[in-house]
C-alpha angles and dihedrals in degrees: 000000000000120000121201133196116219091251089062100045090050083057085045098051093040084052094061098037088059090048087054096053082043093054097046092046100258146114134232118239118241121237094243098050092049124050128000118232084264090058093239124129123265115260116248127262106248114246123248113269110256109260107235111252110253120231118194110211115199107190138164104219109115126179123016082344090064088039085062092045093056082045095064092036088052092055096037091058097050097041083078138359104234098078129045110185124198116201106206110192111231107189117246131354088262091047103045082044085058106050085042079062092051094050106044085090096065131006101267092113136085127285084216128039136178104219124176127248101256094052084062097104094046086057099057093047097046092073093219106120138070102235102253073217086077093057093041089057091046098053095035075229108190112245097174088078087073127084103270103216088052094055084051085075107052095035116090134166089011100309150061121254096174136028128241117248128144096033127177140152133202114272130188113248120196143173103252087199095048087057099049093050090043086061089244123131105265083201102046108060115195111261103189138061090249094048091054103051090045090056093042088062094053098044088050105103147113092020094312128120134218106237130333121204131187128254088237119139100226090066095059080042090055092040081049085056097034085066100044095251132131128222104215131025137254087062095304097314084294092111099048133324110321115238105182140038124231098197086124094060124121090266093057095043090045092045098045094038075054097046087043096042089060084043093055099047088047093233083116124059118224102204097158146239103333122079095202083060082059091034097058094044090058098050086063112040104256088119130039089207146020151152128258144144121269080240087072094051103100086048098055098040095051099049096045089056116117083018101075130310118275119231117189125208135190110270105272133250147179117291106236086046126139147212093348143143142153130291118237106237122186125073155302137194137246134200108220125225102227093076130079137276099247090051096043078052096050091048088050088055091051091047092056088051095052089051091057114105103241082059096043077051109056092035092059091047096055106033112025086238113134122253109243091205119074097221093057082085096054084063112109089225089059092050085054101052087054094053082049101038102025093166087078084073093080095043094049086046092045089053091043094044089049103123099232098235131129090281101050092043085063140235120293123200135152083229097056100136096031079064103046090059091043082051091053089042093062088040094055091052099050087044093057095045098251089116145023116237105251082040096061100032077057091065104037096045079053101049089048089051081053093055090036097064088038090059100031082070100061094052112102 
């Protein structure tokens, strides 16, 4: 017979106890892991602190305009501690367009993306954002707050699949103190096409010119509006895909035998293509009056000052025109579909705080461009940049005495940019005497039909 102390039957005991637990599939608890000497429960290991979702940003404002951009992302990533957004500048709207093409295949791109306003119908066919419309409904977000003839723009087919952002439209500069010697009204600018080209001819003199404009495409797209005319059919490509250009149309032919007729009595410039190049010309008093975008204002303004004062003027139009007004141009932004939910989350939530009226703020004072929020206006800091720069106040009644129709909404097409220079091209021509306008607004509108059918085909 065996005997046993009590210290080996307690190893014992604890033996077969282990090869239990083996048995069942467990595991004793040690000691350590279990009850303090006081019998209380340890205390709990704290969990790891939740990582911010990154949102990359690509965007297309360089200079003071991109130091304004790290501005609001600086803010916005220190406001709250969930979402951390990089802005990467991409180079221009075409080339950031172009890497975002690149990258749709794999996830190399941007959660966020600026894209201009003419690349607004690629986008929505490229099935590659999530509507902003989705997060709008979510969030009963309250549109109501933004500037309704700039939404026009960006909503089609009932919703918005970006958000405004950068947003601008054409003005009318002129030299306050050409005018005056010229025995015009320095107060009164001229506001339609014959008005213009009267007072061109008065203010032509001593090897000065009238006006110069630039051969740029979004001015003939703006005369189009100003008129109440579209330039494509099926209401603009907003009911359904457009399939022709109407570039050809009375308006064009009217607004470029204008433009040449000017030319051709030397009381207009043609200085090309660039508006810097007419930009310049007017800075230094080379022009009495040109067209820019209200982008371009504080520029302008600031280095005409001590030169001559500067006036500013609605974009002309014929006289006998309807039911017109100007075309935002600019930008908005668009969450794409390929990342992930968290970080289309995190970008909804930026763009909220962009919209808000301290940003938009801040954004319109240093950089011309408009607030897309209402209450923007309302910032003392706003109030202050009209009394400086009181010229912004044309610009800010034309926007809000624009008639919302189809033509004033604007023109959507897959071959936006492809146009526009179709568009420079025919005005070029005319303005150089090689064609007639109706001749040359002929070729191009044919020419953009053309495009039209090859990439209507590729849409799904």
């Amino acid at each position: 017979m065996i005997s046993w102390s009590r210290k080996g039957l307690v190893t014992l005991c604890m033996a077969i106890v282990m090869l239990f637990m083996a048995a069942c599939g467990g595991t004793p608890t040690q000691p350590s892991e279990a009850k303090g000497t006081d019998n209380k429960e340890m205390a709990p290991k704290p969990a790891a602190s939740k990582e911010p979702v990154k949102v990359v940003w690509w965007h297309s404002m360089s200079g003071e305009l991109g130091k304004a951009i790290d501005k609001l992302v600086a803010d916005f990533n220190a406001s709250q501690k969930d979402v951390v957004v990089e802005a990467v500048f991409q180079g221009t709207y075409d080339e950031s367009l172009n890497k975002m093409k690149t990258s749709m295949d794999s996830k190399s791109g941007p959660a966020l993306i600026q894209v201009f306003e003419i690349g607004s119908r690629f986008m929505i066919d490229s099935k590659a954002i999530t509507p902003m419309q989705k997060f709008i409904d979510v969030d009963k977000y309250d549109l109501s707050q933004l500037e309704e003839n700039i939404l026009n723009y960006y909503r089609i087919d009932g919703k918005l699949n970006s958000m405004p952002f950068n947003t601008s439209n054409p003005i009318l500069y002129y030299n306050k103190d050409m005018f005056k010697a010229a025995g015009l009204d320095p107060e009164k600018p001229p506001a339609t096409y014959e008005e213009v080209a009267a007072a061109s001819k008065a203010l032509t003199k001593d090897g000065k010119y009238g006006n110069s404009f630039a051969i740029y495409g979004w001015f003939m797209e703006q005369f189009f509006a100003n008129q109440g005319a579209e330039l494509l059919n099926n209401s603009n490509g907003r009911k359904g895909l457009a399939t022709e250009s109407l570039l050809n149309s009375d308006a064009g032919v009217k607004t470029l035998a204008w433009w040449k007729q000017m030319v051709d009595d030397k009381s207009s410039l043609n200085l090309g293509r660039k508006t810097d190049d007419t930009k310049k010309a007017f800075i230094a008093g080379q022009v009495a009056m040109t067209l820019d975008t209200t982008g371009s204002l504080r520029g302008i303004v600031d280095g005409a000052q001590g030169k001559f004062a500067v006036g500013t003027g609605n974009l002309p139009k014929p006289s006998d025109a309807k039911d017109g007004g100007v075309i935002v141009g600019g930008a908005s932004v668009y969450i794409l579909n390929n990342r992930s939910e968290a970080e289309q989350n995190g970008a909804w939530q930026f763009i909220k705080f962009l919209a808000e009226p301290k940003q938009q703020a801040y954004w319109h004072v240093n950089t011309g461009y408009f607030p897309i929020t209402k209450k923007a206006y309302d910032e003392q800091v706003v109030k202050d940049n009209l009394v400086k720069y009181p010229q912004l106040k044309t610009a800010v009644d034309q926007l809000h005495a624009t008639k919302a129709n189809t033509a004033t909404q604007g023109a959507v097409m897959g071959v936006f940019p492809e146009a526009r220079q179709l568009t420079e091209g025919a005005i070029e021509e005319v303005l150089n005497g090689k064609k007639q306008p109706k001749e040359a607004l002929d070729g191009a509108a044919k020419e953009i039909t053309g495009k039209l059918g090859t990439y209507n085909k590729t849409v799904k």
